[in-house]
C-alpha positions in Angstrom: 184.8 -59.4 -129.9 186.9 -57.4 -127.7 190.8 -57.8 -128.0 193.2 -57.6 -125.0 195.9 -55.5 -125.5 199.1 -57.3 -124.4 202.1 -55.5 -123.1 204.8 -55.0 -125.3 207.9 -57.1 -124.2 210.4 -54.1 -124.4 208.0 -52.0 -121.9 207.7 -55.2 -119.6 212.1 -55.3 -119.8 212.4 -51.6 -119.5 210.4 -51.9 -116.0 211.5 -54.6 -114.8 215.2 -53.0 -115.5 213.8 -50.1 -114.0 213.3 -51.6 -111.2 216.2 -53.6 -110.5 218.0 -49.9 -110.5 216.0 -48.3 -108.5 216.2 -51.4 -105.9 219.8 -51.0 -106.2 220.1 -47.3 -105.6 217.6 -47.7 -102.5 220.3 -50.5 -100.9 223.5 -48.5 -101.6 222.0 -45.6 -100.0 220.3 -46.9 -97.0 223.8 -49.2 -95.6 225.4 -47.7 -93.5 229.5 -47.7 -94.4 231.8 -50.9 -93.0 234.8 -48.0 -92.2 237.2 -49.3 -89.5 237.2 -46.2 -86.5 240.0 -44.3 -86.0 242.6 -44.8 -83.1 243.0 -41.7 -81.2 246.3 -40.1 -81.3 248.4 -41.5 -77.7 248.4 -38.6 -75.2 252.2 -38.2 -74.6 253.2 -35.6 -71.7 256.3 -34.4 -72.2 259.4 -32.1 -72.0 261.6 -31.1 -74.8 262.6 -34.4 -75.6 261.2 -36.9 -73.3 257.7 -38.1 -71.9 255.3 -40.3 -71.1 252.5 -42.0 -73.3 249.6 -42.6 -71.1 247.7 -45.3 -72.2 245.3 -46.0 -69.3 244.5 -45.0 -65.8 243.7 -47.4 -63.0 242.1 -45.7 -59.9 244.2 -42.6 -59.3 247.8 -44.6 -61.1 248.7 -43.1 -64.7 249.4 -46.3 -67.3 251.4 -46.1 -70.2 254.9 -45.9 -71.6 258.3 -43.7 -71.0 259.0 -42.2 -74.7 261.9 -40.3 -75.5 262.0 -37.9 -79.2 264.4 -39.2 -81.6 264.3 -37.2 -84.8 261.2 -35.6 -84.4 259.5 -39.1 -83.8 258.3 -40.4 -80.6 259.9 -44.3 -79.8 259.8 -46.0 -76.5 261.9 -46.0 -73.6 264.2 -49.2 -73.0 266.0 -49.1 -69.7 269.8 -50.7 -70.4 270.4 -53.2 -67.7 272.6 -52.0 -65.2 275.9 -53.9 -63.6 275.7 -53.5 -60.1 279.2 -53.4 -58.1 279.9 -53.8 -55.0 281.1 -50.8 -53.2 283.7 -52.3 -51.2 285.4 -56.0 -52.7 287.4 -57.9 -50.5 
């Protein structure tokens, strides 16, 4: 009578282990990173101590911001309202 020779559990766990590695490996190499891109630095022409950001251009018209340096650190432009008088009160 001939006898089957039956795998030995630990060399059917070892493979199957084996496996489940190498499937592993194979996934965490082939995805591509979820990495948020960078924002380009703002483009900022300027003088010694004040510019403009230019965020955008629209036909031939430069978009952006009036920046001025405060401390080495560039900050937005806000225009004080202005009180107008009247030249000549009667």
């Amino acid at each position: 009578m001939l006898s089957i020779r039956h795998p030995n559990r630990s060399h059917l766990r070892f493979a199957l282990a084996a496996l489940l590695v190498a499937s592993l490996l194979f996934v965490s190499v082939s995805a591509e990173p979820q990495i948020a891109p960078k924002q380009p630095a703002p483009v900022i022409l300027s003088g010694n101590d004040i510019g403009f950001q230019l965020e955008d251009r629209n036909g031939g018209n430069a978009v952006g911001t009036f920046v001025v340096r405060i401390d080495g650190q560039w900050v937005p432009a806000v225009s004080a309202p202005k009180v107008i008088k009247p030249l000549l009160e009667k």
